[in-house]
C-alpha positions as CSV (number, residue, x, y, z in Angstrom):
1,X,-2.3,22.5,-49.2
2,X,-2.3,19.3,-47.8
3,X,0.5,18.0,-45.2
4,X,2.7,14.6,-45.3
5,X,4.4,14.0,-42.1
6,X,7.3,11.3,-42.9
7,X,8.6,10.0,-39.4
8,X,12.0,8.8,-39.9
9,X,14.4,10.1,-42.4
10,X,16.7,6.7,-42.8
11,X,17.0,4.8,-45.8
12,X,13.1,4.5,-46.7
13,X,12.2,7.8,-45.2
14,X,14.7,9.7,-47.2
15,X,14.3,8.6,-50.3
16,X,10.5,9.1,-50.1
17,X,11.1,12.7,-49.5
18,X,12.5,12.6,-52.8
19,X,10.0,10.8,-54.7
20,X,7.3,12.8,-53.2
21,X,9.4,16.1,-54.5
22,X,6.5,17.0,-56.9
23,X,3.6,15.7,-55.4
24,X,1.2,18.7,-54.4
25,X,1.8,18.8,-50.7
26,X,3.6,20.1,-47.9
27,X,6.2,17.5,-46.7
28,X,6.9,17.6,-42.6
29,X,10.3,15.4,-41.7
30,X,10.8,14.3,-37.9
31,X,13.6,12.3,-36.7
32,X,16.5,12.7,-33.9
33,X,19.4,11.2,-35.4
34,X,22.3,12.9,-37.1
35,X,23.8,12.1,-40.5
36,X,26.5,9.4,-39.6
37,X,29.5,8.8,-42.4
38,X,27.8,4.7,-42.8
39,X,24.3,6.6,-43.5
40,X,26.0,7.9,-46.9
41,X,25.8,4.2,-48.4
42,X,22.2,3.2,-48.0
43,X,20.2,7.1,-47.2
44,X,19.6,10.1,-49.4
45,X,22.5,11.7,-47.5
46,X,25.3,13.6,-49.0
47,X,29.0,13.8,-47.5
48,X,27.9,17.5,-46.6
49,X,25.5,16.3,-44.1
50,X,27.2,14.7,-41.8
51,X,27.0,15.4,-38.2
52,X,23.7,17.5,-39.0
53,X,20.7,16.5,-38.0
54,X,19.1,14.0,-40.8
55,X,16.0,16.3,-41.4
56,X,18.0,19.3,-41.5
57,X,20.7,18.6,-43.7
58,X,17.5,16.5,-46.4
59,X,16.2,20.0,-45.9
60,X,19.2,21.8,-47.3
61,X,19.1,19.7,-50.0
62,X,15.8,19.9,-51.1
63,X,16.4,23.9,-51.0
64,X,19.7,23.6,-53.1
65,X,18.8,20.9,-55.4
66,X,15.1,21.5,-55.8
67,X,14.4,24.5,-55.0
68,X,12.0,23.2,-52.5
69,X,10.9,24.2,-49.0
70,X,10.2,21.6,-46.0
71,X,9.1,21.5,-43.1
72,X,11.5,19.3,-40.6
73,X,11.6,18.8,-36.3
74,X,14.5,17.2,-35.4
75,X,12.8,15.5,-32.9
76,X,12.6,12.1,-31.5
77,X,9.0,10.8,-31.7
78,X,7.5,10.3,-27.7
79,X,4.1,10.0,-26.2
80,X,4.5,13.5,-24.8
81,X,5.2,15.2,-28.3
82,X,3.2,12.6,-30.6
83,X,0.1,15.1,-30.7
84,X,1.8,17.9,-31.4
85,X,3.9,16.6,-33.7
86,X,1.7,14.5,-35.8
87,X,-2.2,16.1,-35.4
88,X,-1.4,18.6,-38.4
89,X,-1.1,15.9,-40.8
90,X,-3.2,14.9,-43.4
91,X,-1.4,11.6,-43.9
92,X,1.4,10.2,-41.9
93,X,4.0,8.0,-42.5
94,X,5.8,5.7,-40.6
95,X,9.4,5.5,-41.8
96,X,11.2,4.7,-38.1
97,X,12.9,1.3,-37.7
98,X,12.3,0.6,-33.9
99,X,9.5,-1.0,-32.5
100,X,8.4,1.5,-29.5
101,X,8.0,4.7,-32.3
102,X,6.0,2.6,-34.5
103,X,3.5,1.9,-31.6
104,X,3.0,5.4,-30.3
105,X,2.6,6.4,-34.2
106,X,0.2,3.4,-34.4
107,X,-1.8,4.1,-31.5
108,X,-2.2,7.8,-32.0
109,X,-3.4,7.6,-35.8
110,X,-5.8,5.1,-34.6
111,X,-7.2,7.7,-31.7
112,X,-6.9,11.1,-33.9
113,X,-8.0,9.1,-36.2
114,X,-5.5,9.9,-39.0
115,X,-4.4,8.2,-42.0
116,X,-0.7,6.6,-41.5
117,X,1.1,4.2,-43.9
118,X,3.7,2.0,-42.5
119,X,6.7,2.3,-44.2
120,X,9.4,-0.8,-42.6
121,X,12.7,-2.7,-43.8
122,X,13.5,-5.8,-42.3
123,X,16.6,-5.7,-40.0
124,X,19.1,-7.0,-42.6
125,X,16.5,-4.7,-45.2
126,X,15.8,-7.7,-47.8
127,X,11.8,-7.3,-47.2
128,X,9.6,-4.8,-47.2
129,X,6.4,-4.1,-45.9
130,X,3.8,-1.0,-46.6
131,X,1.1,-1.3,-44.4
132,X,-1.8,1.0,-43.4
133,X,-2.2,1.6,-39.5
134,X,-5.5,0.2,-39.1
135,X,-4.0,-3.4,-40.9
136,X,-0.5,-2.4,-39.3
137,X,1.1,-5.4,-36.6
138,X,4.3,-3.9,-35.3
139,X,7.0,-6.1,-35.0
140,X,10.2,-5.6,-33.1
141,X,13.7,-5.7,-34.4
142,X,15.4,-9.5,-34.1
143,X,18.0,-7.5,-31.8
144,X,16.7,-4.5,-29.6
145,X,18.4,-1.7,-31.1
146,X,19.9,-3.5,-34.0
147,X,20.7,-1.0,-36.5
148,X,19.3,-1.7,-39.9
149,X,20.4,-0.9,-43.6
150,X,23.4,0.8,-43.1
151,X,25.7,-1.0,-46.1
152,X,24.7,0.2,-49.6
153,X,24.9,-3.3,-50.7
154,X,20.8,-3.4,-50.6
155,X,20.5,0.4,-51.5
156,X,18.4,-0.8,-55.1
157,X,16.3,-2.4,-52.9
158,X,15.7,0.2,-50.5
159,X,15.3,3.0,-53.3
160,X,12.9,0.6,-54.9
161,X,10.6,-0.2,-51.8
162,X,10.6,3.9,-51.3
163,X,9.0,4.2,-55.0
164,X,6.5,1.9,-54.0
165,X,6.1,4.2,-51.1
166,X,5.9,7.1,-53.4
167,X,3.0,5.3,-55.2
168,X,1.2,4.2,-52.5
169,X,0.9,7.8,-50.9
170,X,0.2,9.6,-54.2
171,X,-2.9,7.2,-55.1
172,X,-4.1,7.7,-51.3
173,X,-3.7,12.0,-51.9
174,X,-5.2,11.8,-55.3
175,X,-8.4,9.0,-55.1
176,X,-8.4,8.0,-51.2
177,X,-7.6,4.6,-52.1
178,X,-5.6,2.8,-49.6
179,X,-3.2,-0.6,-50.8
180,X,-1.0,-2.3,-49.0
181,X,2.1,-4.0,-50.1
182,X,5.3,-6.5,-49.3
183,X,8.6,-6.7,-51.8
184,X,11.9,-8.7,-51.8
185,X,14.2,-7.5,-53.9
186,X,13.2,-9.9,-56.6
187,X,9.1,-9.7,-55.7
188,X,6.4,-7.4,-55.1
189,X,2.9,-8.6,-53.7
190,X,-0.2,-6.7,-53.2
191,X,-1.5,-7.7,-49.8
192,X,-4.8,-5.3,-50.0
């Protein structure tokens, strides 16, 4: 069975998890962070989750709600780990919100090779880009460490650029075909 490895389980990585629910595959979650009260608004994060680590408590979830096993490292993403934690992948993707993790995700895709989508919200989350790693330019947040999409005010639009995550990865795992996307809440635009 073929692996997903979803980096980042904020408010476009969680919500990917759970449109890719009933795809065919083995789903891997990595991220560091814990479920913070705020994260409740704009993440598929419950009450019950917080102070667990994000991966772990999505993976109680999954088991309770779905009946589902996955696979989760609640692990920040490094050069030292990026090997190990990616190289059993059959598709990556890139759902972190910082500039320095989506470099070491870009480079090492691009040297494994393996196929990676780039999953990224704008820092006040009203755009939306999904772009494969060999089209991917990173781009750092307006304000180092700015925190991004914590409000549920844009949660439609952050459920609805996850979909169109979820669509994007399951026409890559069932033809091999690779598109690339950016949305506004009130547009969508194939870019490739």
């Amino acid at each position: 069975m073929r692996q997903v490895t979803i980096v980042g389980a904020g408010a476009l990585g969680s919500h990917l998890a759970l449109f890719l629910r009933n795809v065919d595959c083995r789903l891997m979650l990595i991220d560091h962070d814990r479920v913070l009260a705020k994260n409740v608004k704009a993440q598929f994060h419950t009450k019950m989750g917080i102070g667990r680590f994000k991966v772990e408590a999505l993976r109680a979830a999954f088991q309770g709600m779905f009946h589902l096993k996955v696979d989760v490292r609640p692990l920040k993403l490094i050069e030292g780990n990026v090997e190990v934690l990616l190289d059993s992948a059959d598709l990556v993707i890139d759902c972190t919100d910082n500039i320095q993790a989506r470099e070491i995700i870009q480079r090492h895709c691009l040297s494994a090779p393996l196929p990676c989508l780039h999953c990224c919200l704008s820092g006040d989350g009203d755009f939306a880009r999904l772009v494969w790693t060999e089209e991917f330019d990173a781009d750092a947040e307006p304000e180092l460490g700015q925190e991004t999409c914590e409000d549920g005010e844009g949660l439609p639009f952050y459920v609805q650029a996850a979909a169109l995550a979820a669509q994007v990865t399951q026409l890559y795992l069932n033809k091999y075909v690779k598109q690339c996307w950016q949305a506004t809440p009130f547009s969508v635009i194939r870019l490739a």
